[in-house]
GUGU-576576 format. One record per residue (C-alpha): x negated, z, y; residue number from 0. Coordinates in steps of 0.2 Angstrom, whole numbers, plus 5000, padded with zeros to 4 digits. Each point is the difference from the previous one (the first is absolute). Layout:
! residues N
R      X      Z      Y   resi
R      X      Z      Y    NUM
...
***
This chain:
! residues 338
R      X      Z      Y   resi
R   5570   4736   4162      0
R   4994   5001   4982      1
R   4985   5010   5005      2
R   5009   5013   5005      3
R   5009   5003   4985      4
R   4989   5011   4986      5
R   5002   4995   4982      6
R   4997   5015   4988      7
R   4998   5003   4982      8
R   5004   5015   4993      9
R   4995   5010   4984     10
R   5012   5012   4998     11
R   4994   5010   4988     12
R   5003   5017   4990     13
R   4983   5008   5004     14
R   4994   4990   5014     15
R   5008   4988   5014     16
R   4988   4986   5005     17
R   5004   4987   5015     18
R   4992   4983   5003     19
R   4999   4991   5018     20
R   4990   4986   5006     21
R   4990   4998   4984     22
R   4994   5016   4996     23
R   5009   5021   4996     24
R   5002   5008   5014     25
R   5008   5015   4993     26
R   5000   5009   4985     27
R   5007   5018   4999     28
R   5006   5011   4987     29
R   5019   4995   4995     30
R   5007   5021   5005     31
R   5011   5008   5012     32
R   5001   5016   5004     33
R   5017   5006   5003     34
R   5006   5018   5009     35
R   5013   5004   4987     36
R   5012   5011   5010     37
R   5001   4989   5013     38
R   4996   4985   4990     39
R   4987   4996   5013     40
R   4988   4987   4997     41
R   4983   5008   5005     42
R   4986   4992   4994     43
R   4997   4981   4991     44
R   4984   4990   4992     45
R   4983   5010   5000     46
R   5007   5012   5009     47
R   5015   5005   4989     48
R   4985   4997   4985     49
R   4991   5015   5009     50
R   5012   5010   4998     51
R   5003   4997   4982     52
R   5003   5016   4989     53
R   4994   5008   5015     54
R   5016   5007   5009     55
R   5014   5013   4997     56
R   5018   4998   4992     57
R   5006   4995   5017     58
R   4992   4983   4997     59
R   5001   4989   4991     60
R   4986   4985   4998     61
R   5009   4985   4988     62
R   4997   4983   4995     63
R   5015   4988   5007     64
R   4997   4990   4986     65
R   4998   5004   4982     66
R   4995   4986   4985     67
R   4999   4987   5013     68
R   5017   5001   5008     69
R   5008   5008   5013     70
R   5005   5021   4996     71
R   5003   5003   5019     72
R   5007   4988   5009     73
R   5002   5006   5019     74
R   4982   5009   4998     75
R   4994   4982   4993     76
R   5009   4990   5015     77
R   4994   5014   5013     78
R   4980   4999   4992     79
R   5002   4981   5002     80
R   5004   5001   5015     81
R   4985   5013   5006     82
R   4989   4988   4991     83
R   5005   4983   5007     84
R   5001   5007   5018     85
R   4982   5006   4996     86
R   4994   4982   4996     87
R   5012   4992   5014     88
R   5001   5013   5013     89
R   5014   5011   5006     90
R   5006   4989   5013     91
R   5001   4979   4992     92
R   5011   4991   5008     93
R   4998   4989   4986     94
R   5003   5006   4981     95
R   4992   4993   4985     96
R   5001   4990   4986     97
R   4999   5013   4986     98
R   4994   4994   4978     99
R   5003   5017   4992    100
R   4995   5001   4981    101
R   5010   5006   4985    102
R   4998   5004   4983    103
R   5005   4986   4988    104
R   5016   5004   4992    105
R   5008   5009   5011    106
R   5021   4998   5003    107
R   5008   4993   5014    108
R   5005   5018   5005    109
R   4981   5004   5002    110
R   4994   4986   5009    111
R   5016   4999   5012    112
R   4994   5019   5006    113
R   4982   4994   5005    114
R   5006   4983   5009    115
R   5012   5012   5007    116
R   4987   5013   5006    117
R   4986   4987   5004    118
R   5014   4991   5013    119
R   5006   5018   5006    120
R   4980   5006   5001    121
R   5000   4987   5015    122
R   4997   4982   4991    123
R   5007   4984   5009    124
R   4999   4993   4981    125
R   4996   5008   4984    126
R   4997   4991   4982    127
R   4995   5008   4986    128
R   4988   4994   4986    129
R   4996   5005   4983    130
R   4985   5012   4997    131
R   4990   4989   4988    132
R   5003   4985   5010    133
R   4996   5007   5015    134
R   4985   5009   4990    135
R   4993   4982   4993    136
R   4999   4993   5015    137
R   4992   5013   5009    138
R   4987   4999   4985    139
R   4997   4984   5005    140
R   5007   4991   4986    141
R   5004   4981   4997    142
R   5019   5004   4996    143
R   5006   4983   5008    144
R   4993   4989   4986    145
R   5007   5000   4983    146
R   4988   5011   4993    147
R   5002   5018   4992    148
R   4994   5014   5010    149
R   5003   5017   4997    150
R   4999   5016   5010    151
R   5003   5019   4997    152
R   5007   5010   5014    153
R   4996   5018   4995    154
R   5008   5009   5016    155
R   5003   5019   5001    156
R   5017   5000   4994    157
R   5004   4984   4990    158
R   4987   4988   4989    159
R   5005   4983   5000    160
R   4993   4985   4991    161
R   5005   4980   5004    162
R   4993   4983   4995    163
R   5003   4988   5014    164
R   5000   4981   5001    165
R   5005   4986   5015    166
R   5002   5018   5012    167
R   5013   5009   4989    168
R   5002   5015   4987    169
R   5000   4990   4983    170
R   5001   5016   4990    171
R   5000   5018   5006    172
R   5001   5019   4995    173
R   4999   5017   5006    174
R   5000   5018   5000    175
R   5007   5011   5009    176
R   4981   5013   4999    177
R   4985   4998   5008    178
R   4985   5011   5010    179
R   5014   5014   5002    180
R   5005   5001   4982    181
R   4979   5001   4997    182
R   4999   5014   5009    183
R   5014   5009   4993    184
R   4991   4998   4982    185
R   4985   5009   5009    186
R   5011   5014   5007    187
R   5009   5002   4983    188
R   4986   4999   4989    189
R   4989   5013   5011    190
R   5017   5012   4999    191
R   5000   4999   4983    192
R   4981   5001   4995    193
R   4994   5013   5013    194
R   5016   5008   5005    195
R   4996   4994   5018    196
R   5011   4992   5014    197
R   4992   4988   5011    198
R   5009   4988   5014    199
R   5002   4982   4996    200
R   4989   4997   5016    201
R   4988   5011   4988    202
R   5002   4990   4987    203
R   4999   4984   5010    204
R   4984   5004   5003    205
R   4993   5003   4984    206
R   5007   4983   4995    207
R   4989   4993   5012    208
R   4985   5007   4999    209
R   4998   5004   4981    210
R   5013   4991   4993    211
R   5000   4984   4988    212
R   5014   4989   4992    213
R   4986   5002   4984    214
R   4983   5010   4998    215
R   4987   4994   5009    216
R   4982   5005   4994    217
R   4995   5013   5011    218
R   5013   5015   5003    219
R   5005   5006   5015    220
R   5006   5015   5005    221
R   5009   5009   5013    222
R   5006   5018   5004    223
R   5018   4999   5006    224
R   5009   5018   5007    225
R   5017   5004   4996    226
R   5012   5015   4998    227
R   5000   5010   4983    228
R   5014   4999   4990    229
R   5002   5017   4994    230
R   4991   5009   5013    231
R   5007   4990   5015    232
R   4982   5004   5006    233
R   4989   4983   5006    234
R   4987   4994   4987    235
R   4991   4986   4996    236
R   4994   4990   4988    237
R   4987   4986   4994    238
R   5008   4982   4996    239
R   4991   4986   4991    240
R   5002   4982   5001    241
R   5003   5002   4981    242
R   5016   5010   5005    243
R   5007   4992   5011    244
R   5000   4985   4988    245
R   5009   5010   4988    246
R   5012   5005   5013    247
R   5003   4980   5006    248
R   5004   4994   4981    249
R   5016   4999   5002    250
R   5005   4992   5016    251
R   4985   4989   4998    252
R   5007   4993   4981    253
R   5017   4994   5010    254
R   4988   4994   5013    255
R   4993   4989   4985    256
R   5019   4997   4994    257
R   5005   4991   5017    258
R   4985   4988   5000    259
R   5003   4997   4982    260
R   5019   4995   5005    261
R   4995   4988   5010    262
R   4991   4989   4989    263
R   5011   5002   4987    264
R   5009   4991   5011    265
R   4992   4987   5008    266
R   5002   4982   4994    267
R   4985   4995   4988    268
R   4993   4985   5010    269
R   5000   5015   5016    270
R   4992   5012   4986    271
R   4984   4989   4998    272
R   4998   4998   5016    273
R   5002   5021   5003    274
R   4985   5001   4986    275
R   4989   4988   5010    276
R   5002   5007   5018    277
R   5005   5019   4994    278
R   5011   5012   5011    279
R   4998   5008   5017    280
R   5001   5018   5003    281
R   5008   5006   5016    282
R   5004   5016   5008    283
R   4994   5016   5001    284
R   5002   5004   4980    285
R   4987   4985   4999    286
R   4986   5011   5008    287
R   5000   5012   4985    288
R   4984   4994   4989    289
R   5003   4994   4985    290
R   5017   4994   5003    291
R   4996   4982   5000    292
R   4988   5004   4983    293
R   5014   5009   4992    294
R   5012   4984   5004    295
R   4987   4989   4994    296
R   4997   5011   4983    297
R   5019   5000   4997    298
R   5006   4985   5002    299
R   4988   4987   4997    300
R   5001   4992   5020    301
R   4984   5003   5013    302
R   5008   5012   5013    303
R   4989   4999   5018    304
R   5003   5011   5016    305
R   5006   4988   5013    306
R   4987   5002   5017    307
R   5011   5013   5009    308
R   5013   5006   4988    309
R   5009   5014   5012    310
R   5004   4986   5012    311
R   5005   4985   4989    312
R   5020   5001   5002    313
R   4997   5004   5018    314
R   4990   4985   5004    315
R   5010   4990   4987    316
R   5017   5004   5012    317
R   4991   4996   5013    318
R   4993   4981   4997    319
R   5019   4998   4990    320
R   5007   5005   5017    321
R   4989   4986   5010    322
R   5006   4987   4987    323
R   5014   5007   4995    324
R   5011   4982   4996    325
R   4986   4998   4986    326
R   5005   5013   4993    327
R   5021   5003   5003    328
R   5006   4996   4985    329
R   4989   5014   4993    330
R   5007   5014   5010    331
R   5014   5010   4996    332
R   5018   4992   5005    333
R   5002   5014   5013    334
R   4987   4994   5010    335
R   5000   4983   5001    336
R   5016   4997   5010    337
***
């Protein structure tokens, strides 16, 4: 009878929603809805919403459900649940599954109450939540069950979150509530102010990626973006360099420093030798941008390494807590451990 049931970890994320089943992801999609505002029609979700992105008229509207890590929206959240576990299930189960949802660390009861509350009304026969970092070291494959210090950094598209863990619990813990998003605003704002030019965050997304750096690399890139002039309302475009786009990042990237620096502030001394020894772990999409783990490194004294896949850490990480989920109970918010 267990076979038929599917265990499922989800990372419920800002940016992205990943889903982990039978030891590997087996979906991960854009975490946006499109929504038909006059009839308040859900029209389009995932990739497909993504598609549609600052590509469509005032009649609709294409929004993130979540915002800084918690839920915005919550019927378009439970309905986009919903889509997405039927999509890894099947329309038509005759058996629901055991659901691991993951949240930011921090959050209040209020918060974490609305996504055991969409998670079970998305179609779960049990859901429990786990925090981000824990679910994020585990995925990294770290040895948080001995009495060790281990450190990750979640660095997500709406919230950056830094924890030392020991004996498969959050020792000490901070956040943010900015991440990828609040990055490609600076880019937006800083190309505004420079150039005179408006360009899309999905723009800007992609200038981030390609060209862009958490500090100057030796060779600079550059890129052409396109965008509509701000006194001409006429398109234009413009040459960006990785040198700018540095520039533009400062900011959000210094409290991006601040979190991490919390942390160890934090963290009880016989935990912070050990944190020297074995460094931090980066995880989440943030972590992809290069240099972030030298600019970590430069700023607060602790080697920072990418983990192997850091988009899919807290996904995996929910997963393998939901398969041995008594180890790791007493670790999971009160909400979901009932």
């Amino acid at each position: 009878m267990a076979l038929l049931y599917k265990d499922i970890g989800i990372d419920l994320g800002t940016v992205n929603i990943l889903i982990y089943q039978g030891g590997e992801i087996v979906l991960h999609e854009p975490c946006l809805a499109a929504i038909e505002i006059d009839e308040q029609k859900l029209v389009a979700i995932g990739q497909e919403a993504r598609d549609m992105y600052g590509r469509v008229g005032e009649n609709i509207e294409v929004m993130r459900p979540l915002r800084d890590g918690v839920i915005a929206d919550y019927e378009v959240t439970e309905r986009m649940l919903s889509y997405f576990i039927a999509k890894v299930c099947g329309p038509l189960r005759l058996f629901k599954p055991r659901t691991m949802v993951s949240v930011p660390w921090g959050v209040t009861s209020v918060e974490s109450r609305a996504v055991h509350e969409a998670a079970m009304q998305a179609g779960s026969r049990e859901s429990f939540l786990i925090p981000e970092p824990l679910a994020g070291a585990i995925g990294a494959g770290l040895p948080i069950q001995t009495p060790t210090g281990n450190m990750v950094v979640d660095l997500g598209g709406g919230i950056t979150e830094a924890a030392v863990l020991s004996m498969n619990s959050v020792v000490a813990a901070n956040s943010a509530r900015l991440g990828g998003i609040k990055l490609d605003e600076a880019i937006v704002n800083y190309t505004r102010k420079k150039y005179g030019l408006v360009i899309g965050e999905p723009t800007a997304e992609e200038a981030k990626i390609r060209i862009g750096a958490a500090i100057m690399p030796e060779e600079d890139l550059t890129m052409e973006v396109q965008g509509r002039d701000q006194v001409t309302g006429l398109p234009r475009s413009v040459t960006l360099s990785t040198g700018e786009v540095v520039e533009a990042m400062q900011e959000p990237l210094t409290t991006i420093v601040g979190v991490v620096k919390g942390v160890l502030e934090k963290t009880p001394p016989e935990l912070a030798s050990d944190i020297i020894d074995r460094g931090m772990v980066l995880c989440g999409g943030v972590a992809l941008l290069r240099g972030i783990d030298k600019l970590l490194t430069k700023e607060t004294g602790v080697p920072a390494y990418l983990a192997e896949n850091p988009l899919a850490c807290v996904a995996l990480g929910a997963g393998r807590a939901l398969e041995q989920v008594e180890l790791y109970r007493r670790a999971l918010p009160a909400i979901s451990r009932a």
